[in-house]
Phi, psi and omega in degrees: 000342220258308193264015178266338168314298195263348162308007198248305170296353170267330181266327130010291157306325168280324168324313184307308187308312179304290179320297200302319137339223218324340177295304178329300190283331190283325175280305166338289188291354193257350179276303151357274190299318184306316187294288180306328184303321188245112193186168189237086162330152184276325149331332170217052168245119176047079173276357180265346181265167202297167170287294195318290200300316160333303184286315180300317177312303193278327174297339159310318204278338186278342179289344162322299190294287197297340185104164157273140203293168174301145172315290167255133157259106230265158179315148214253012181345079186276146144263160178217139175193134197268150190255310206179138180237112185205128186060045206054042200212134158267149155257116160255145176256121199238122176228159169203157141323102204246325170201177154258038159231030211208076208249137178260121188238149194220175156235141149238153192223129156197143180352148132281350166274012179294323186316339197237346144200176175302150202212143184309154151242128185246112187288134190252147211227141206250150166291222188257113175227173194244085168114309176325263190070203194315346173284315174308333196263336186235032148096345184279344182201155157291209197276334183246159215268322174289021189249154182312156164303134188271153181291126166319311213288349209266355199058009161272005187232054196278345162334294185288317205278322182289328185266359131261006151290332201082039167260172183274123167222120177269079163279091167310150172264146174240150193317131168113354193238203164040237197262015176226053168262132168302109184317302149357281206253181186294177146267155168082356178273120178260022192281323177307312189287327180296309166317337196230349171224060184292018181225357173238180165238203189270315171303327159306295175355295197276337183284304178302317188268016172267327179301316150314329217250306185298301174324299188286016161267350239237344176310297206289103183282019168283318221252121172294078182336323200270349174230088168277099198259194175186129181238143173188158189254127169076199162346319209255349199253353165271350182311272196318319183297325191277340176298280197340300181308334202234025154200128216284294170310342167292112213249003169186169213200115176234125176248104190291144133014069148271159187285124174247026173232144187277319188037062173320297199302328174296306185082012201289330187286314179214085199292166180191123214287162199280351154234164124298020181253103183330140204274122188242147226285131177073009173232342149275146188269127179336139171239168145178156172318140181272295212303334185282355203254024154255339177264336167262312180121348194227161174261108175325299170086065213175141181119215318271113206266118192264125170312286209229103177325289189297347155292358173325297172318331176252008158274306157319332173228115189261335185268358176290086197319103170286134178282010188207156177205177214260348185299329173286307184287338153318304178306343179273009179270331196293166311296020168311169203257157185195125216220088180268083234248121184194183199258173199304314175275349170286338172293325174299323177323296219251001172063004215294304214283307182290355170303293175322315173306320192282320191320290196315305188295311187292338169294320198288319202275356192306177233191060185315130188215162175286128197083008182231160183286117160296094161296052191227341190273335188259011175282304183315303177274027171220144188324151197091337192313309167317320183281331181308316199301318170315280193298338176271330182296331179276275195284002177232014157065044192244176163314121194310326163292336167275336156307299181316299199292350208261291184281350178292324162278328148018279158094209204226029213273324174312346197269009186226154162199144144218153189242163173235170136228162178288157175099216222248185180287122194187182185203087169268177164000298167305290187305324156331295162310308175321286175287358154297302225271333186283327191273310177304333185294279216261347159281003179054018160307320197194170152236006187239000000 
């Protein structure tokens, strides 16, 4: 009897436990929903209106968020210095001018047949390394500058890999990491730049110097000026999307597992730190993440680093209307090609699918309209156009204007995509293959 007393109270307690679970998980999720309820869908902004009146709003609206770019655009008074000729690849070490106390430093790599006429160029965008930067995206180190080089074939040296594919590759170091870490300070600490742009963010930062970064490619009589693309993993592959949105000249965009969700309940966009006075070096005590030093093995020492300052206000208030969501910022890239890559739970996470949809519809309804890029012209100009012109002028006898009139009618819908893969956050093979064939396709390098 005593011991049938006690399975009952054992099981009793686990049942109990088991409950306490699922209420746990049942308020999360109803905190979720709440959360996503109040956030502004891209359907419901100014829906009555042309996309062009449409487009502005919203770019107003993420400027809102991010702060506004610098004013003057100042002379990019670049270096270039060839470093290593190795395996069919020049290395070049590249810095330009970003502000003015301020050089965006790179490795560019390039083909040797880039050397015999122009050839697309693709900017590569490095994830969160601690120190690593732009060395990590072409293959020279793991996340810390002491750590091995990582294997290309792993996609993390997607730098090294796409420019032996035969593209053209700019990998930047982005502020706080590689060589445009304030000695003073941690890596990843953005309190120095907040200390010197308290009305802007890191993201705008970066967004700004991919834009600089476009500019300096744009130099180069190497580099095909109209097909410019930008890729990144991580840190580097939401990098890329917001570069795509607020510039024109990025003419196609594949973003690998980037975050596309604010995940309010996180606090991940504008975390806030227990001072703004920037950490000064020997005289503050090392900080780092357990989960990140349980996930990597090592103590980071970084941080902290805040996306977006001014989003703060809607961490602090969770019932607050955000105004803008990322299903918009996909949209200011239409109709430019946009290749969005991430692992199967990060898109469940990330709310992903009905962003796409709403995404989907403005590619799929495009419209060549006055003041917006015509696809229809950038169809005309990028490799293949001839064979199509052929192969239909031949074998179904119709006319070049009705090709024309054909794809014009079209839209742009081929021109949004996306993929998952299985397994954990990484940028494997598969996605690796993907964005090779995405580049190929829409920079018109090769078709075969």
């Amino acid at each position: 009897m005593l011991i049938n007393l006690n399975v009952s109270r054992y099981f009793a307690a686990i049942c109990f436990f088991i409950c306490c679970l699922f209420l746990l998980y049942c308020e999360q999720t109803v905190q979720a929903a709440d959360q996503s309820a109040n956030i502004t869908r891209l359907s419901e902004i100014l829906p009555d209106k042309p996309w062009l009146e449409r487009r502005k709003e919203i770019q107003r609206r993420w400027l809102e968020l991010l702060g506004p770019f610098p004013d003057k655009v100042l002379p990019l008074e670049s270096k270039l210095e060839e470093v290593e000729q190795k395996d069919g690849l020049t290395r070049y070490h590249v810095s330009f001018q970003t502000e003015a106390d301020d050089r965006v430093t790179g490795w560019l790599l390039v083909p040797d047949e880039a050397k015999n006429k122009p050839t697309p160029a693709i900017i590569c965008i490095h994830s969160t390394t601690w120190g690593s930067g732009k060395d990590a995206t072409i293959g020279l180190s793991g996340r810390r500058p002491v750590d091995p080089p990582r294997d290309p074939q792993v996609g993390a040296a997607y730098g090294l890999t796409l420019a032996q594919h035969g593209f053209v590759t700019l990998s930047i170091d982005l502020l706080t990491d590689g060589e445009r870490i304030d000695p003073r300070h941690r890596v990843m600490d953005t309190r120095p730049f907040y200390q010197k742009h308290p009305e802007w963010s890191i993201v705008g930062k970066n967004t700004w110097d991919i834009m600089r970064s476009v500019d300096f490619l744009q130099t180069l009589d190497f580099v095909d000026h109209g097909q410019i693309g930008c890729t990144g993993w991580s840190l580097g592959g939401h990098t890329a999307l917001f570069a795509a949105a607020f510039d024109e000249r990025i003419t196609a965009t594949v973003s690998n597992g980037g975050v596309l969700d604010w995940w309010r309940q996180t606090a991940a966009w504008s975390r806030k730190p227990s001072s703004w006075t920037p950490w000064r070096k020997g005289i503050d005590a090392p900080t780092s993440s357990k989960k990140l030093e349980r996930r990597f093995g090592f103590k980071t020492n970084s941080g902290p680093y805040v996306y977006i300052k001014s989003f703060r206000p809607y961490i602090d208030d969770p019932t607050r209307q955000i105004p803008i969501d990322f299903d918009s910022l996909m949209a200011l890239v239409a109709p430019r090609p946009l290749l969005i890559i991430s692992t199967e739970h990060e898109f469940y996470r990330h709310r992903f699918f009905p962003k796409a949809q709403q995404t989907l519809e403005i590619y799929a309804n495009w419209k060549d309209a006055d003041g917006l890029p015509s696809v229809l012209k950038a169809r005309q100009e990028r490799r293949g156009y001839a064979e199509t012109l052929e192969y239909y002028g031949t074998q179904h006898l119709m006319k070049p204007e009705k090709i024309e009139r054909q794809l014009g009618e079209f839209g742009a819908g081929d021109c949004f995509s996306w993929f998952s893969f299985p397994g954990g956050h990484s940028f494997p093979g598969v996605a690796r293959r993907m964005t090779f064939a995405w580049f190929d396709r829409w920079l018109g390098r090769t078709l075969y």
